[in-house]
ROPATOR-92398 format. One record per residue (C-alpha): residue in one letter; z, y, x. Coordinates in steps of 0.001 Angstrom, whole numbers, plus 500000, padded with zeros to 6 digits. Layout:
<rs>
aZYX ...
</rs>
This chain:
<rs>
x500000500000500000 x499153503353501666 x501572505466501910 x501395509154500443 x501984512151502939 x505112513653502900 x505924516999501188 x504823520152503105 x507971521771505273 x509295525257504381 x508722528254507089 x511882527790508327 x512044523949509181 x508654524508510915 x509885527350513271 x513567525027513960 x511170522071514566 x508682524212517214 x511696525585518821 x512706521906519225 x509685520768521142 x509563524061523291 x513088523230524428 x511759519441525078 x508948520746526716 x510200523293529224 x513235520309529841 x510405518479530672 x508367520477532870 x511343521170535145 x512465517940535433 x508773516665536926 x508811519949538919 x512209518593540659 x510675514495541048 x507769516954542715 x509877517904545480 x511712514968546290 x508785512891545880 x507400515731548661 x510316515268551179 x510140511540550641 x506840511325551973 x506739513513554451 x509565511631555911 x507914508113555432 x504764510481557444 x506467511455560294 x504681514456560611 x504557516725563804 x506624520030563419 x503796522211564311 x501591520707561235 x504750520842558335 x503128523739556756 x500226521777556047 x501764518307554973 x503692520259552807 x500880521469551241 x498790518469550849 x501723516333549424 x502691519431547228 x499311519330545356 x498975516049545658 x502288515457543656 x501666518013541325 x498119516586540118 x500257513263540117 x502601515413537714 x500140516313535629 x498595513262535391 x502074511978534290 x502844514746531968 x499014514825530223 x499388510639529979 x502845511103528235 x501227513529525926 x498836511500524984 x500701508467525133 x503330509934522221 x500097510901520260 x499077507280521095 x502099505809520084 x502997508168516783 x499230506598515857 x500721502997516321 x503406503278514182 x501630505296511484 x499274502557511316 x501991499819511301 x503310502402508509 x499870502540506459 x500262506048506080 x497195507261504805 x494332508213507166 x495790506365510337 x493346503625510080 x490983506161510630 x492121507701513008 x492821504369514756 x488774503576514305 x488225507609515871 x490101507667519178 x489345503766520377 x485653504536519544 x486216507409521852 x488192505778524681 x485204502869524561 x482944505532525127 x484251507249527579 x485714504360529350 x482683502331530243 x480692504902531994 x484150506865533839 x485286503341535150 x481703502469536636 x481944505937538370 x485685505318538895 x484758502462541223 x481591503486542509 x483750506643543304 x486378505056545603 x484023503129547010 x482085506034548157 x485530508199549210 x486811505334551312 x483623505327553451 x483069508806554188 x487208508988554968 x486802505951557081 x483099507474558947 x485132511007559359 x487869509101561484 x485648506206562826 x486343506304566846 x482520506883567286 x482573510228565716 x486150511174567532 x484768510227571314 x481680512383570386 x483851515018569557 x486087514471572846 x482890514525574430 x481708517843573471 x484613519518574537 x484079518142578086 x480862518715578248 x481677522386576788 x484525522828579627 x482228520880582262 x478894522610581330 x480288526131581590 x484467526577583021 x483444523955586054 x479616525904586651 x480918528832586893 x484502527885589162 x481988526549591438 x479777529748591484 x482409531966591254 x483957529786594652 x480379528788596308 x479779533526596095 x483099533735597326 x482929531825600322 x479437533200601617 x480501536520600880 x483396535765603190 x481702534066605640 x479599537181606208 x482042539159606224 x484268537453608824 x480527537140610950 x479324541002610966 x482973542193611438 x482913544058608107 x486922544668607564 x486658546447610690 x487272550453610789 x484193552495609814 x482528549479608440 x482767550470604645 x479429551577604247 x478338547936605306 x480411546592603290 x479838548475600145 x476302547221600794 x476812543420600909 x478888543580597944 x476510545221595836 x474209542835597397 x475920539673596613 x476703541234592682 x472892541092592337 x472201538446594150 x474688535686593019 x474958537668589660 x478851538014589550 x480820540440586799 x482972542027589477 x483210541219593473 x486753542524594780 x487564542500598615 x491135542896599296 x493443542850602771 x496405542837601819 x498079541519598760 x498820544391597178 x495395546246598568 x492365546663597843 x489698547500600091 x486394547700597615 x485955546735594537 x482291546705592930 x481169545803588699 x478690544888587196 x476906546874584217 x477472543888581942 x481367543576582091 x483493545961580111 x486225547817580973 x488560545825578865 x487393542525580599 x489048544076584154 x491882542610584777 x493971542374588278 x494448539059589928 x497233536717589374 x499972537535591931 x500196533935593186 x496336533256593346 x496368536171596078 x499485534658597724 x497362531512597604 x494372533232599143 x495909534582602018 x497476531175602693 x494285530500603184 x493494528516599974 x490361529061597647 x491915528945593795 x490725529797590721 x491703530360587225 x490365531365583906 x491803535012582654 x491227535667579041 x490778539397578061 x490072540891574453 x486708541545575484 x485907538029576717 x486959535768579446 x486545535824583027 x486144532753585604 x487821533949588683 x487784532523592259 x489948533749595043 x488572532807598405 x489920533717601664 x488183535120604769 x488947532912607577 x489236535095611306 x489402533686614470 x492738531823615117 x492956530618611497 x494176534054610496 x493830535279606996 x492419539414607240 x491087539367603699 x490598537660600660 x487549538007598610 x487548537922594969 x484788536893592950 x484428537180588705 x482124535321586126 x482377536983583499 x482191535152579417 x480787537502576758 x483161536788573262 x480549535575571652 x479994532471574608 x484115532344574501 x484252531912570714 x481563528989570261 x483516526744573099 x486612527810571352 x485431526484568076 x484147523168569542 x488066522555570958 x489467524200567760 x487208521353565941 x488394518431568465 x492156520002567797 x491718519791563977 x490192516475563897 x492996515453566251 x495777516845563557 x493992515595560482 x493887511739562026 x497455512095561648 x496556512736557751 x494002510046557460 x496095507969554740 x497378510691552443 x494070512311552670 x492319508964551591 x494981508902548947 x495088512055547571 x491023512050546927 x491266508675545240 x494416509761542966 x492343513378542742 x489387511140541565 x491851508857539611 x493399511873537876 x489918513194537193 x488747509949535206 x492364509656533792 x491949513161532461 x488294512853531071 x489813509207529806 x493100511465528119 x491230513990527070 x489076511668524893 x491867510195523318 x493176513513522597 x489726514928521120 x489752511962519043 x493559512417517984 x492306515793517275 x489125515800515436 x490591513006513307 x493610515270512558 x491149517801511801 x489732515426509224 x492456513206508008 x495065516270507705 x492647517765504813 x492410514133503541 x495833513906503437 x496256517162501571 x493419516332499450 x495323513311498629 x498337514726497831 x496511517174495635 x494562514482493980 x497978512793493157 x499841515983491699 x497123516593489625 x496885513094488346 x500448513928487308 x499666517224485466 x499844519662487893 x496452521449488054 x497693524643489774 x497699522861493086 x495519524575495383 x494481522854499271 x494992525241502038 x492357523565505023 x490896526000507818 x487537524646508052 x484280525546508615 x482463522020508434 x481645519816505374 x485251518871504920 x485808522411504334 x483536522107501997 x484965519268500364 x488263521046500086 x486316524343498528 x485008522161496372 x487639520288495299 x489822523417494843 x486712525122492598 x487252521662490528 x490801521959489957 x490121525772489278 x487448524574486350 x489676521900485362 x492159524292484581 x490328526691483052 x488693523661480627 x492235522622480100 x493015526230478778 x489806526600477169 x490158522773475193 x494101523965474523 x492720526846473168 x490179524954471351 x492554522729470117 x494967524666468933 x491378526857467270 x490636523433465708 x494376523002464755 x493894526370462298 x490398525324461302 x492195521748460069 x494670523464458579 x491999525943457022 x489085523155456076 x492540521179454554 x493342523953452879 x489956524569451397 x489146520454451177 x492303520365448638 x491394524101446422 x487482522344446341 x489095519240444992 x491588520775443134 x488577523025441479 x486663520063441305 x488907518155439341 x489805521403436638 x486210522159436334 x484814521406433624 x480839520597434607 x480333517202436456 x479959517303440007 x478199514142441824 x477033514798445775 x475451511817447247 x474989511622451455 x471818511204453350 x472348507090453115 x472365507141449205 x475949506961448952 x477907508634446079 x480723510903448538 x482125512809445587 x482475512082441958 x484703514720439540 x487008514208437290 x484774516044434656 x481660513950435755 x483950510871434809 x485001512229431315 x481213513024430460 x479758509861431870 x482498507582430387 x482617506220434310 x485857505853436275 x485668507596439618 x487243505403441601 x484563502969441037 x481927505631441574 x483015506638445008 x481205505162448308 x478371503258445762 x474578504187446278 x473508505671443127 x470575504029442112 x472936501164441834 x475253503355439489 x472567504900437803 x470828501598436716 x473829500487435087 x473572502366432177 x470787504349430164 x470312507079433287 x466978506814433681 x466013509938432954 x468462511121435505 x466769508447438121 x463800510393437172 x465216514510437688 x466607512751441512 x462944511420442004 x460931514832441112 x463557516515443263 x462654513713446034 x459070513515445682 x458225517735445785 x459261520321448141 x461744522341445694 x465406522896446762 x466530522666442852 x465743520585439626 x466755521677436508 x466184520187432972 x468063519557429691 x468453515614429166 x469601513600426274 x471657510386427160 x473163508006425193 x476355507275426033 x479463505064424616 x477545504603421276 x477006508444420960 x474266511115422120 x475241513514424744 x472854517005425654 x473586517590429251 x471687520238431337 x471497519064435008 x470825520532438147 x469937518397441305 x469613520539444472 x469024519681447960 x471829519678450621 x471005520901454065 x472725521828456841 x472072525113459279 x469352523316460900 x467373522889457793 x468599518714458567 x468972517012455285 x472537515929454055 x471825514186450502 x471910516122447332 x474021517615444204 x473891517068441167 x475527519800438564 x475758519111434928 x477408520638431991 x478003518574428207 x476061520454425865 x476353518732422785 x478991520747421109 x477265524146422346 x473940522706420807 x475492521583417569 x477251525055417457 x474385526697418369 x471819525151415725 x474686525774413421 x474498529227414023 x470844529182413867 x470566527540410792 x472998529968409262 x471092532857410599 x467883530833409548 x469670530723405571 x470295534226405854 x467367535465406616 x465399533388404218 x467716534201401410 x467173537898402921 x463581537165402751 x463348535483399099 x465563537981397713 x463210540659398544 x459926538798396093 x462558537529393608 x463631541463392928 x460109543011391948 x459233539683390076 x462491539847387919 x461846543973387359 x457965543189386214 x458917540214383834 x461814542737382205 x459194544825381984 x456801542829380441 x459831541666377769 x460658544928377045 x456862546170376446 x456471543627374374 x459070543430372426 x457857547117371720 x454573546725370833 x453521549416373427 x449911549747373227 x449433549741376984 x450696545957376993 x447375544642378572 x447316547151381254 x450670546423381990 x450771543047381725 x447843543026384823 x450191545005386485 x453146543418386616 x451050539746386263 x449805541097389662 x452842542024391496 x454916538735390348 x451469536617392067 x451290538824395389 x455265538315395575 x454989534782394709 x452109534377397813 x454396536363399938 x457158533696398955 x454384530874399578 x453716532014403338 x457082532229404314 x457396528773402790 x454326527908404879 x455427529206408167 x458750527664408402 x457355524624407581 x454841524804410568 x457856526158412838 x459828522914411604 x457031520498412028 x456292522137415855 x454263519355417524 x455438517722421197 x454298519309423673 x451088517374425788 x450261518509428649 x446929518050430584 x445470519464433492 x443978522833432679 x443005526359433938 x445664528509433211 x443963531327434998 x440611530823432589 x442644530428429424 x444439533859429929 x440577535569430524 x439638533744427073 x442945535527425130 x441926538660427262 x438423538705426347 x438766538114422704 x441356541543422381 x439243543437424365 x436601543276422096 x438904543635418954 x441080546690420158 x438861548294422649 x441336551235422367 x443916548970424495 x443231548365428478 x444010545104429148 x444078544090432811 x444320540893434380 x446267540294438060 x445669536647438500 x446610534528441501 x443967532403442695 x446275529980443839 x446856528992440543 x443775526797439605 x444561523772437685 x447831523586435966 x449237521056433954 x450058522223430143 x449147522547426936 x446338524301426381 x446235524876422700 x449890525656422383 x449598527978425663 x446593529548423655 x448791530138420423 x451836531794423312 x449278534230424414 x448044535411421293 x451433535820419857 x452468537980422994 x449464539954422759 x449388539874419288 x453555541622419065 x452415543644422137 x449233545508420125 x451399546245417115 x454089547538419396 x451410549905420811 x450215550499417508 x446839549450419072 x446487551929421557 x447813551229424937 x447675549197428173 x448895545631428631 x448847543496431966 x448879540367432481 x449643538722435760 x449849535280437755 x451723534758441202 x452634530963442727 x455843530690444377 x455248527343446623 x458484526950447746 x459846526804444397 x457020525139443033 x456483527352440417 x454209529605438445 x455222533261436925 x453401534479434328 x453945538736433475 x452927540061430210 x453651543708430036 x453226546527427508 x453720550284427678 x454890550386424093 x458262552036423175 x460055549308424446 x463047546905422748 x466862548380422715 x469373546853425099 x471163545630422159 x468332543856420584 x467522541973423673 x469374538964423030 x468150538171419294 x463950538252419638 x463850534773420094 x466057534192417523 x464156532661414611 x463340535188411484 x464252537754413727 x461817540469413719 x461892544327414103 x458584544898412286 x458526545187408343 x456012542747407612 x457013540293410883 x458153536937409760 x460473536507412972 x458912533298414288 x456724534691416330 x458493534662419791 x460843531688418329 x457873529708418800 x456687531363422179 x460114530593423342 x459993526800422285 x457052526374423703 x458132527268427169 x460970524906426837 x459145522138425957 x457180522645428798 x460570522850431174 x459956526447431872 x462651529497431223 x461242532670429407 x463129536168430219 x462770539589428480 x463252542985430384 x462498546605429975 x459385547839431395 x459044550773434080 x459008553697433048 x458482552297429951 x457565549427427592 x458611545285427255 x457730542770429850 x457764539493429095 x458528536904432302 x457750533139432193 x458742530495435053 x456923527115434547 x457412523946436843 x454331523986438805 x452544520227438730 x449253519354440288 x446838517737437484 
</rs>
């Protein structure tokens, strides 16, 4: 099981924890710098170094200790790192395994190709240590120095000696130390100084005199430099010596020869210099400085050896440290945002989505962390959007619950039947009113496809509204439908509409309907009442001037009036024209009661209203009658006679309204996406009164002296029977229009 990181530290345990280490660190530091020195005085002991070369050991063993130090302190470094690693591995704390996997890949690398130049490496430093102190190179070096003192010292002793002794030889032969002589002897010198090309030629005769001196251009003042008091001592012992004098201008090879007199007596000594430029003097100085060196640093020859092979050690131990530390490194690099990323991970798996991962980095796991933090960011912000959605969709449960029980509680006090019926056919809601005018229990109702409800009982013509509704592109269905029902017959009127959504996507339909068998019966109660009234109305208006002309006839006769024939025709003719005017009515309301069913056929509804048209322009040519007629509406089914007898009675009521001089329109529009036709008839008569609206259709109802009243009763009945709705309205500015909707069917 891997283990989860641990907590983050406060400020403060961080800075106590640093200070910890720095203590450890500086403890440490001093404590190597101390096994430094002894380790120092150890060896130099173990050495046995010369006094005059301490300096120098020290030195060496110095840095040679302290890269062993460092070594030391850089392996313990890592090898804590290394260590920590183990343990966190053994621990299975998360990322260790990776790290693990990191830092051996690095050693591998690194350690194949530093240990082949490792040994190759050694290899190479102990030959060229062993070919620098190989006894070849040091007797060519011993050499050199001989030949150096051999090739020039010896030369020029012996020329310096050889000049010397002829000089004073020649001297002792012409007699030059003799009074008077100087001139002569100023000669030779200058002579021999040319000749056996000496620096300085000095003749002295006593030890502390000198009798001529002579230089050459070449030496400098600086290079003149007296004799040594014991070389002239030795010279006028009569012994040749020489010695080498070194001056800050060079050196000078100096032989002191004496000048041998007759009885072995000593007069003179001559004095004869070589002189060394510096720049001779400091090339053989540098050949026996070499020989010197090499001659000190044999005595180094093992810790020399050593300290390039633990140099070169250190060097691959480093490269091999620094690897493992890289790795240890880079993986923290990666496994400390892992770890954090982890952590994260698990707070927010507990809730906690205001966690945010603090990771410097510039790479991809940077990016990983960005991104992670941007996902806890939008997972936050969804959380507070879907809490504020939720709690939204709390209030609109509360709300649609709210509204869900007022709809039902409506639905069930209403008292028209309410059926809707889903997109699958299924009846979803079923009123309590739809039950108590359907005889039908709802609870059976509910969740049911309706055809199979519907074709239970005698609903067909209800199957048949749904169909027309299904089969054309109208949104609503309306029609007045007689069922039978639980032995008795019901008049509904019923709506079906479409149900869509916002989308226009279908979602079933409704169906509305009200009982109208009580209004009906009330209704053609009232009618027939008014119907009673108005023919009593209507037969008491004959019956009067009949009963006046037969008292009139009784009375004349009974007289014997002389004018009895004339008035007999008189009143003989008023009692037949009322009893014809009684006959009519009688006629008429037969015809209205014996109204035949409507049959409709495909016809030109357009064409039939240019017949009516035609025939009242040429019988009231002082009325304008204009036609607006759609052309959309071609063939229409209807009846054409009965349509015929609707136009004449509208044109007819509109004439006498104009008292034959006017204007009357007539017009035709299709709505498609009702599916319907309206038809406009309008006048610019006087008009009807508001209050009179209500009553024209009203059989026997007429507003005209000689009208009958059936008129628009049967221009009203005829649009019904055709499933159409008629509507009156005042004209603009003036006048009646008459407005007709018919259910639009192709023939």
């Amino acid at each position: 099981m891997t283990t989860m990181p641990s907590p983050p530290k406060s400020p403060a345990e961080m800075f106590e924890e640093r200070k910890t280490k720095n203590t450890r660190t500086i403890r440490v530091l001093l404590l190597l710098f101390v096994v430094s020195v002894v380790a120092t005085g150890i060896e130099i002991l173990a050495q046995g170094v010369p006094e005059r070369s301490l300096g120098d050991t020290i030195i060496i063993f110095t840095l040679l200790n302290i890269n062993i130090i460092l070594l030391l302190a850089l392996g313990i470094f890592v090898g804590r790192n290394v260590v920590k690693l183990y343990y966190e591995r053994r621990q299975d704390v998360l990322g260790s395994k990776f790290r693990t996997k990191l830092v051996l890949t690095f050693v591998v690398l690194i350690l194949i190709p530093t240990s082949g130049l490792f040994i190759v490496g050694t290899g190479m430093i102990n030959a060229i240590v062993n070919n620098w102190f190989s006894p070849p190179v040091e007797r060519s070096l011993r050499d050199a120095v001989e030949l150096a003192h051999s090739l020039y010292y010896e030369e020029a002793r012996k020329r310096a000696a050889g000049a010397g002794s002829r000089i004073a030889d020649e001297i002792a032969r012409e007699e030059l130390l003799a009074m008077g002589a100087e001139g002569r002897l100023s000669a030779l010198l200058s002579r021999k100084l040319r000749d056996e090309n000496m620096a300085r030629i000095e003749v002295r005769t006593s030890p502390a005199l000198t009798r001529l001196s002579v230089a050459g251009s070449g030496l400098p003042e600086e290079a003149v430099r007296p004799p040594a008091p014991e070389a002239v001592e030795s010279g006028f012992r009569g012994e040749t010596v020489s010695d080498i004098v070194a001056t800050p201008a060079g050196e000078i090879v100096r032989a002191v020869v004496p000048i041998a007199a007759k009885g072995g007596r000593v007069p003179g000594i001559v004095i004869a210099d070589v002189y060394f430029p510096p720049a001779l003097v400091s090339r053989l100085g540098s050949i026996s400085t070499a020989y010197d060196e090499y001659r000190q640093l044999q005595a180094y020859r093992t810790p020399i050896k050593a300290s390039y092979l633990v140099t070169f050690l250190l060097v691959t131990l480093a490269i091999l440290f620094i690897a493992i530390w890289y790795g240890l490194y880079l993986s923290k690099g990666i496994t400390i945002p892992i770890q954090k990323l982890a952590e994260a991970t698990h707070r927010v798996s507990q809730g906690d989505l205001d966690v945010k991962v603090d990771a410097a980095a510039a790479d991809e796991i940077g990016t990983l962390v960005d991104s992670f933090n941007k996902m806890t960011e939008d997972i936050r912000t969804g959380r507070e959007r879907l809490d504020a959605a939720y709690r939204s969709l709390q209030v609109s449960a509360m709300e649609i619950d709210a509204r869900r029980a007022y709809t039902e509680t409506i639905l069930e006090n209403v008292a028209a039947g309410v059926v809707s019926v889903d997109i699958t056919s299924k009846v979803t809601t079923f009123n309590r009113a739809a039950g108590e005018i359907l005889r039908i229990d709802p609870a059976q109702i509910v969740g049911r496809p309706y055809r199979e409800v519907l074709s239970e009982g005698d609903f067909r013509p209800v199957l048949d509204l749904v169909r027309s509704l299904s089969e054309g592109e109208r949104r609503t269905v309306e029609k007045n439908l007689t069922l039978a029902i639980g032995g008795r017959s019901l008049h509904l009127h019923m709506a079906v509409s479409r149900l869509v959504d916002s989308r226009g996507e279908p979602l079933g339909f409704l169906v509305l309907f009200e009982d109208l068998t009580e209004l009906i019966k009330a209704q053609k109660t009232a009618t027939w009442e008014e119907v009673a009234r108005r023919i009593a109305h209507e037969i008491k208006n004959p019956l009067t001037p009949i009963r006046l002309s037969a008292q009139r006839l009784r009375r004349r006769f009974s007289e014997g009036a002389g004018d009895f024939p004339s008035v007999l025709e008189e009143c003989t003719r008023t009692i037949v024209q009322q009893v014809d005017d009684l006959k009519r009515l009688v006629d008429e309301f037969s015809q209205f009661a014996r109204f035949p069913v409507a049959r409709p056929q495909p016809n030109d509804l357009n064409g039939l209203i240019g017949e009516v048209a035609a025939l009242y322009r040429s019988a009231h040519r002082d009325v304008a009658i204009e036609t607006e007629l759609d052309p959309g509406v071609t063939i229409f089914s209807f009846d054409k006679e009965q349509f015929r007898r609707l136009f004449v009675n509208l044109f007819e009521n509109a004439v006498q309204a104009m008292d034959g001089r006017g204007r009357l329109v007539v017009r035709t529009r299709v709505h498609a996406a009702e599916e319907k036709v309206v038809i406009e008839v309008a006048d610019n008569g006087p008009g009807i009164p508001s209050e009179e609206m209500d009553k024209i259709f009203l059989p026997y109802f007429s507003r005209k002296k000689s009208g009958t009243g059936l008129g628009l009763a049967i221009v009203n009945r005829i649009v019904s029977e055709h499933a159409g709705q008629i509507r009156v309205a005042r004209g603009e500015p003036q006048g009646t229009k008459f407005m007709i909707d018919l259910p639009l069917k192709a023939a």
